[in-house]
FIDO-957537 format. One record per residue (C-alpha): residue number from 1; y, x, z negated. Coordinates in steps of 0.1 Angstrom, whole numbers, plus 5000, padded with zeros to 4 digits. Last residue first. Example, Ala and Ser with C-alpha at 12.3 -4.5 7.8 and 13.67 -1.06 7.14 Angstrom:
FIDO-957537
2; 4989; 5137; 4929
1; 4955; 5123; 4922
//
This chain:
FIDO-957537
85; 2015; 3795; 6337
84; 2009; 3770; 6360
83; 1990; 3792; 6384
82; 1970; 3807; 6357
81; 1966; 3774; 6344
80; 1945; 3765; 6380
79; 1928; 3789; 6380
78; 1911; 3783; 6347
77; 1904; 3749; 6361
76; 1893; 3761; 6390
75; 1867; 3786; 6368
74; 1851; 3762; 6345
73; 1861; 3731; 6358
72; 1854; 3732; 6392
71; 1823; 3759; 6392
70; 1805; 3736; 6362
69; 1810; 3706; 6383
68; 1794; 3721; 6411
67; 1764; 3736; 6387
66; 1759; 3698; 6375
65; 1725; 3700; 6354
64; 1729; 3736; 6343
63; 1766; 3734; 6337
62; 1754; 3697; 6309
61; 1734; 3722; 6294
60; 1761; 3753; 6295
59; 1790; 3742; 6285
58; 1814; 3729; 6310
57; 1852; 3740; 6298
56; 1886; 3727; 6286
55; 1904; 3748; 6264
54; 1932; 3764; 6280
53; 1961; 3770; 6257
52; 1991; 3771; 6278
51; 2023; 3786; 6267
50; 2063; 3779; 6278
49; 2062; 3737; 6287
48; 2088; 3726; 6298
47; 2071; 3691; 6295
46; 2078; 3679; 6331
45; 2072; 3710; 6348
44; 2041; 3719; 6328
43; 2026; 3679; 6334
42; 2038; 3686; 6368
41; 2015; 3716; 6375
40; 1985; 3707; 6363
39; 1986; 3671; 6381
38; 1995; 3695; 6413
37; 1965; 3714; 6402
36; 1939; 3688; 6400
35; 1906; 3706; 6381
34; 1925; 3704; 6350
33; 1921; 3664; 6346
32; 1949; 3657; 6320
31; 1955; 3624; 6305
30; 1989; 3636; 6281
29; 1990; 3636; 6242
28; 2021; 3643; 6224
27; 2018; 3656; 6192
26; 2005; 3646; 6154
25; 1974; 3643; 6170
24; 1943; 3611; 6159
23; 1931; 3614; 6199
22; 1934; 3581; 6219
21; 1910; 3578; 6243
20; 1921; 3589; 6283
19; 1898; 3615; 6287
18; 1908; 3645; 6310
17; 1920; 3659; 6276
16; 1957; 3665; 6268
15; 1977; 3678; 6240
14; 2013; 3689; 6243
13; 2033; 3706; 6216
12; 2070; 3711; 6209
11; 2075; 3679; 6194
10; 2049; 3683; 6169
9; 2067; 3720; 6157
8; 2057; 3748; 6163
7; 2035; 3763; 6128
6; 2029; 3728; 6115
5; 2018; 3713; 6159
4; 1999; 3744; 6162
3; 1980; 3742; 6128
2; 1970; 3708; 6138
1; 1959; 3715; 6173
//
């Protein structure tokens, strides 16, 4: 995230996590669950935002344990920046 924000610009970045803790970014940082697409979709509407680096993902352990919640993030949430982007 660091090397975005030197390369773009801090203003021009947008961080978010479904967590609402405060990360140590040199950007703005928005509460994100990427499993809701019309949340998706207004937090890219209201930032303008032009590329979307999708990061969020249910690792395998924690995938094993909660298959359902594996499915929604791993592959709605992908679907979900498709749409955006």
């Amino acid at each position: 995230m660091k090397a975005l924000c030197a390369e773009l610009g801090s203003e021009n970045v947008v961080a978010s996590d479904k967590s609402d803790q405060m990360f140590d970014l040199p950007c703005n940082f928005q509460q994100l669950d990427v499993t809701n697409e019309s949340q998706y979709m207004t937090m890219v509407k209201e930032n303008k935002v032009n590329y979307i680096v999708h990061m969020a993902g249910i690792l395998s352990a924690l995938g094993e344990k909660n298959p359902d919640l594996a499915v929604d993030v791993n592959v709605n949430g992908v679907v979900n920046a498709l749409r955006a982007a």
